[in-house]
C-alpha positions in Angstrom: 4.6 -7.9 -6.1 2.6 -9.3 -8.9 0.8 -6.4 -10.8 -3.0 -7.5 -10.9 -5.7 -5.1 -12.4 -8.3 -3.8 -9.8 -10.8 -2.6 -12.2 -14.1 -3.2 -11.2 -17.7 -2.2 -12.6 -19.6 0.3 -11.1 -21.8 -2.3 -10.3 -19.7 -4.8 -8.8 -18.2 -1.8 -7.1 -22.0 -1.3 -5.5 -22.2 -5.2 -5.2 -19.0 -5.4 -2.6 -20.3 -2.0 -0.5 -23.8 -3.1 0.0 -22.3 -6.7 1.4 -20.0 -5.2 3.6 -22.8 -2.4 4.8 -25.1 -5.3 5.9 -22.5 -6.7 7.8 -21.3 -3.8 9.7 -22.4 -1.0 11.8 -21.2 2.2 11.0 -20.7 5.8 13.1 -18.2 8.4 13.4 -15.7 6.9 14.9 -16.1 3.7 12.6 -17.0 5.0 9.3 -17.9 3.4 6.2 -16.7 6.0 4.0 -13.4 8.2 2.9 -13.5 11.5 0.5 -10.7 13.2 -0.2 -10.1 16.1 -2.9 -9.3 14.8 -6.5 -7.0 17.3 -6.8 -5.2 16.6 -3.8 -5.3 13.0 -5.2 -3.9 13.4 -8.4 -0.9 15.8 -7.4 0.2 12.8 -5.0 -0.4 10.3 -7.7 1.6 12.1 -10.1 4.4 12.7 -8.1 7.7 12.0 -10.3 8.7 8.2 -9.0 5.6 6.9 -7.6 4.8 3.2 -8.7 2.4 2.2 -6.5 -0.8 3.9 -4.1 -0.8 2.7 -0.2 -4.1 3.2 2.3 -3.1 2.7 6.0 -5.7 2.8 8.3 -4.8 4.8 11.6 -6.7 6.1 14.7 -7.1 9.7 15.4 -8.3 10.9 18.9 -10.1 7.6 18.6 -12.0 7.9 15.2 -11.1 5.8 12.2 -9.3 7.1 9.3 -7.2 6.7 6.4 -4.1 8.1 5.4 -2.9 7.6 1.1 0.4 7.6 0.0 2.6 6.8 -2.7 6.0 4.7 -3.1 8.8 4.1 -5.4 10.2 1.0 -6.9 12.2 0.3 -3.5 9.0 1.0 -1.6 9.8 4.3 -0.2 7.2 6.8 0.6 7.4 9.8 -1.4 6.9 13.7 -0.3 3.9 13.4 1.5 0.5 11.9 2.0 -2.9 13.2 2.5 -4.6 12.4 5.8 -7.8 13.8 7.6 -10.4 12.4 5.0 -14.3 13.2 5.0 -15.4 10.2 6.5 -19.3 8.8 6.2 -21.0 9.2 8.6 -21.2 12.3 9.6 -20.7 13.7 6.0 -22.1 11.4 3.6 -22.4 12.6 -0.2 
């Protein structure tokens, strides 16, 4: 895979929410939103091998959420992942 950079501005970063918010309807069980702990976050991005960060979206009990993890070169996943975000709604920052 090509290595693109997927920086964006805060503001285009506000620019691509609000477009996909008007779009959408949003409830538990289809959030718009996932937190997860920064520490959690950086231990699994730091793990020794990891080259790239995966999102797979998944159903629990019928709600919508998001599972992270990390790969190496051959595209293995590593360790483990972190699953069971905050999603938004309910708990929206």
């Amino acid at each position: 895979m090509e290595k693109r950079n997927h920086k964006i501005s805060l503001q285009q970063k506000k620019e691509f929410a609000s477009e996909f918010k008007t779009k959408r309807t949003f409830s538990e069980e289809m959030p718009f939103m996932f937190r997860f702990d920064n520490e959690q976050v950086k231990e699994l991005v730091e793990l020794e091998g990891a080259v790239e960060f995966r999102i797979t979206k998944g159903l629990e009990k019928g709600k919508e959420n998001v599972c992270l993890t990390v790969v190496d070169d051959k595209g293995e996943d590593l360790e483990f992942a972190l699953e069971m975000s905050e999603p938004c709604p309910p708990d929206c920052p």
